[in-house]
C-alpha positions as CSV (number, residue, x, y, z in Angstrom):
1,X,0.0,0.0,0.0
2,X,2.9,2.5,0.5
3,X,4.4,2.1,-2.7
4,X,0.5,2.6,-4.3
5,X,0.5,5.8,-2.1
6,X,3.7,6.7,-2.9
7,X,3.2,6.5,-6.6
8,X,0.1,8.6,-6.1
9,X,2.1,11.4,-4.9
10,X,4.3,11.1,-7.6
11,X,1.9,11.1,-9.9
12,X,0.2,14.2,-8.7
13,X,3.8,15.9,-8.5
14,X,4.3,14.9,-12.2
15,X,0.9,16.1,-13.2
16,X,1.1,19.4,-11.2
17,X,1.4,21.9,-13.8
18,X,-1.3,19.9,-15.8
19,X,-4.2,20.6,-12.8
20,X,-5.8,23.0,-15.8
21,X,-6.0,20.0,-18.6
22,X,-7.0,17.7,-15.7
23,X,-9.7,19.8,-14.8
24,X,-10.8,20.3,-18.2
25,X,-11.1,16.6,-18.7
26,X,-14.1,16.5,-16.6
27,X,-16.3,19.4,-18.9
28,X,-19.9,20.9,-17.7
29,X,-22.3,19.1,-19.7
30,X,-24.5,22.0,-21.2
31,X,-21.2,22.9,-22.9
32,X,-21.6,22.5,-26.7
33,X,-19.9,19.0,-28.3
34,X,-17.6,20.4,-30.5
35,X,-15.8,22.4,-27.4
36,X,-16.0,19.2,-25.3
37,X,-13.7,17.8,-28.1
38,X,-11.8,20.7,-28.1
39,X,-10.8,21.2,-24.9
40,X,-10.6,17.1,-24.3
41,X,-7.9,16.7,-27.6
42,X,-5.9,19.5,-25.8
43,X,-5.7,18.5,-22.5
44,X,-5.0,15.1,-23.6
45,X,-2.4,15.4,-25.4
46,X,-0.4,17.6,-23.0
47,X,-1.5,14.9,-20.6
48,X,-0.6,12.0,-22.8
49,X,3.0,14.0,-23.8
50,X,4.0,14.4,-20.3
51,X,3.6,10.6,-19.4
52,X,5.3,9.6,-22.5
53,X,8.3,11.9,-21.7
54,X,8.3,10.5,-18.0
55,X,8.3,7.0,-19.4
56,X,11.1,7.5,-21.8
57,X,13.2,9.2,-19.3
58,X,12.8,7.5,-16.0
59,X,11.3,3.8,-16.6
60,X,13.4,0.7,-17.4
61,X,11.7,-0.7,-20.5
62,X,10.3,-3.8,-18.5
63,X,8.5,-0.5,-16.4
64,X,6.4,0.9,-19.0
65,X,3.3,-0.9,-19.2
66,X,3.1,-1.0,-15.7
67,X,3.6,3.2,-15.1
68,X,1.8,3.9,-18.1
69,X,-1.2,2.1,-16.8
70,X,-0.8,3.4,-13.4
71,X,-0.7,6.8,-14.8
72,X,-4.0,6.8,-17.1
73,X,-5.2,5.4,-14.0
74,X,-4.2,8.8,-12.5
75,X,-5.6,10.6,-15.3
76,X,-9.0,9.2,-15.2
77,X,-10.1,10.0,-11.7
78,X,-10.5,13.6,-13.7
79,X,-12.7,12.0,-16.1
80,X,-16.0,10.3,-17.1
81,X,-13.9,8.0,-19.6
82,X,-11.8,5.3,-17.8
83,X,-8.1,4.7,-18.3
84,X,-7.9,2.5,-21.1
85,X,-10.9,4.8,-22.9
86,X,-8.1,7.7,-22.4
87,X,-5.0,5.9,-23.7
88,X,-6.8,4.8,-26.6
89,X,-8.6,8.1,-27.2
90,X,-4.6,10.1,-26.5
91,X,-3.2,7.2,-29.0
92,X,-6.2,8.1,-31.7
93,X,-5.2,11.8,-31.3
94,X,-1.5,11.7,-31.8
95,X,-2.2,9.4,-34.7
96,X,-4.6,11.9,-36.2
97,X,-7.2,9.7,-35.9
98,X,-9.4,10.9,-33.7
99,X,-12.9,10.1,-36.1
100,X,-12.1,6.4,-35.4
101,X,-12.4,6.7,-32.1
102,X,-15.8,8.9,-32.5
């Protein structure tokens, strides 16, 4: 349990600057569709950017998976869409893809 606690901290430290895309995850629902997809492709990207670069820098290849899960995990406690729905939705975007997804 410490090291889940400590990786939530870390998390949160890593993510600090983000608190603005985190927060814009989780979007008021009268807001119109097309800003909701807006403001979810932005902040998921710098989201999605972040991790990667923390993954590249500080994880031992045999690390990833495991990080990278634990950090969409993160992410998602911001969100209505659950960690795998955000990965695969950050992966679509950066792949300009973001109509297969839709």
């Amino acid at each position: 349990n410490t090291s889940a606690n400590t990786f939530s901290s870390q998390c949160k430290e890593l993510l600090r600057p983000f608190k603005k895309s985190l927060r814009k995850l989780h979007l008021p629902q009268h807001l119109p569709t097309e800003k909701k997809l807006k403001y979810t492709k932005e902040s998921l990207t710098i989201i999605g950017d972040r991790i990667d670069l923390f993954l590249q820098r500080y994880c031992r290849a045999s690390e990833v998976k495991h990080w990278q899960k634990m950090f969409w995990q993160f992410v998602s406690l911001f969100s209505e869409m659950d960690a795998k729905q955000l990965r695969k939705l950050y992966k679509y975007i950066k792949n300009n893809r973001m109509d297969k997804f839709l």
